[in-house]
C-alpha positions as CSV (number, residue, x, y, z in Angstrom):
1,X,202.3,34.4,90.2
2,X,204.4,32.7,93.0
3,X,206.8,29.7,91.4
4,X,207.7,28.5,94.7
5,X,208.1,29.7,98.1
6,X,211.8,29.5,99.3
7,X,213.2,29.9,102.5
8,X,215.6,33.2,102.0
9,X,213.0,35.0,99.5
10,X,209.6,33.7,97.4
11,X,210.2,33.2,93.8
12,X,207.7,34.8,91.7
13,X,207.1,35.1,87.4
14,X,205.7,37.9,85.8
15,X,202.8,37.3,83.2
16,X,199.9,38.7,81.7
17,X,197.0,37.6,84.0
18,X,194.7,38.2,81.1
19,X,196.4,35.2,78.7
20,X,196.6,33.5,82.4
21,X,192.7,33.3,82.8
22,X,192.0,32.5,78.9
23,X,194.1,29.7,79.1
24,X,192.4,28.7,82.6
25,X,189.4,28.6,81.1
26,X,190.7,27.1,78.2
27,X,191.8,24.0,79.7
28,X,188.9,23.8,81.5
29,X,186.5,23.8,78.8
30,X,188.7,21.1,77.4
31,X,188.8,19.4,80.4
32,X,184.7,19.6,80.5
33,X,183.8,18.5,77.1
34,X,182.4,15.3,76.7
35,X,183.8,12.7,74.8
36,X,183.0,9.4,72.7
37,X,184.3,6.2,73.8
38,X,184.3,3.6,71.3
39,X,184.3,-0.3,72.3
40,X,184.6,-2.8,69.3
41,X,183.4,-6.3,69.7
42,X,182.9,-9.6,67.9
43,X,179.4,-11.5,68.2
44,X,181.5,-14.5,69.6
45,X,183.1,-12.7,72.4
46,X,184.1,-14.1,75.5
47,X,182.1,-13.7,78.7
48,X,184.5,-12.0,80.5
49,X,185.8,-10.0,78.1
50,X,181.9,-8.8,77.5
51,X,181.4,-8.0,81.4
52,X,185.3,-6.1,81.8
53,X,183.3,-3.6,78.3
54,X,179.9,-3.1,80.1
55,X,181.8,-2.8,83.3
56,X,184.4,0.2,81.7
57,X,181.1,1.4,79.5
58,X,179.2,2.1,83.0
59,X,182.0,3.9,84.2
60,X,182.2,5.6,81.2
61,X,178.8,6.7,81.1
62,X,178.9,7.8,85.0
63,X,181.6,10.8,84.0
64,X,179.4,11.7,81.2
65,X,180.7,10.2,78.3
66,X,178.6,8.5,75.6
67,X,179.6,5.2,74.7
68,X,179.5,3.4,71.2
69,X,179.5,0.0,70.2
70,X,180.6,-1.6,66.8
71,X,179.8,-5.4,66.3
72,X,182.4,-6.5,63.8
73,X,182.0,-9.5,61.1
74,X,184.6,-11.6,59.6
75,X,184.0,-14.1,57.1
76,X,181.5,-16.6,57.7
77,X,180.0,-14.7,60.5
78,X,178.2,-12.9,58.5
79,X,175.8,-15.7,58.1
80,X,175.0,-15.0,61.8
81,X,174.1,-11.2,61.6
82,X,170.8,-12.3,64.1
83,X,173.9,-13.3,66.8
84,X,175.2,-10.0,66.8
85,X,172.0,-8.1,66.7
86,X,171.0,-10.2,69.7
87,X,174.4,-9.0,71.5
88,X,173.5,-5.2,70.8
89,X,169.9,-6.3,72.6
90,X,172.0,-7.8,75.5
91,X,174.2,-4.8,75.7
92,X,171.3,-2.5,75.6
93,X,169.6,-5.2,78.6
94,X,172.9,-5.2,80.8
95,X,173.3,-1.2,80.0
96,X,170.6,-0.5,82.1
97,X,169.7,3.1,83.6
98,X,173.7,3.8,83.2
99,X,172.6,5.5,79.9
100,X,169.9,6.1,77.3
101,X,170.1,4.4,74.1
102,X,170.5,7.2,71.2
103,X,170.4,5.2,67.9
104,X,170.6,1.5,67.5
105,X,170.7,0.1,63.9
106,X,170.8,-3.6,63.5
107,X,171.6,-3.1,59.7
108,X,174.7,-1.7,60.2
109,X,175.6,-3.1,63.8
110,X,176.1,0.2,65.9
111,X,174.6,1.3,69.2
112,X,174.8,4.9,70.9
113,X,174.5,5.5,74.2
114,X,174.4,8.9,76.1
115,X,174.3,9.3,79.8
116,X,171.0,9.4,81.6
């Protein structure tokens, strides 16, 4: 394998081109593997806070990755679980044909989306 082409004389390394083509392939399959993006959020969250998470989530989705959303409660929010359940609908709305909704459970506030 070549190291670098220099003006007097090229300078080259001597390996074993089978380890070089496992670890090629290696790295690629890494490289390749899909991943899950978490995005956490509170049922009181600001508007643009919300768009800059469906914004990266689309994004997300585009390259392949599925995306997964976790409505946290504090306190005396959870008095209002039927505000968060309404911002996994709106998430699910404003989602669109960016992905597929995989599982959404209102009882335990988490949505998962694939890639369509």
């Amino acid at each position: 394998m070549v190291v670098s082409n220099g003006k007097d004389a090229p300078v080259a390394k001597i390996l074993d081109y089978g380890k070089l083509q496992y670890q090629q392939s290696k790295r690629q399959k890494q490289s390749s593997k899909p991943s899950l993006k978490e995005v956490k959020l509170r049922p009181n969250v600001g508007e643009s806070d919300y768009q800059l998470r469906i914004r990266r989530s689309v994004e997300w989705l585009s390259k392949g990755d599925s995306v997964k959303f976790l409505v946290r409660l504090r306190g005396r929010e959870h008095q209002h679980r039927d505000r968060a359940g309404e911002l996994l609908d709106r998430i699910v709305k404003d989602i669109g044909d960016a992905g597929k909704v995989q599982a959404l459970d209102k009882k335990a506030l988490v949505l998962m989306i694939t890639p369509a």
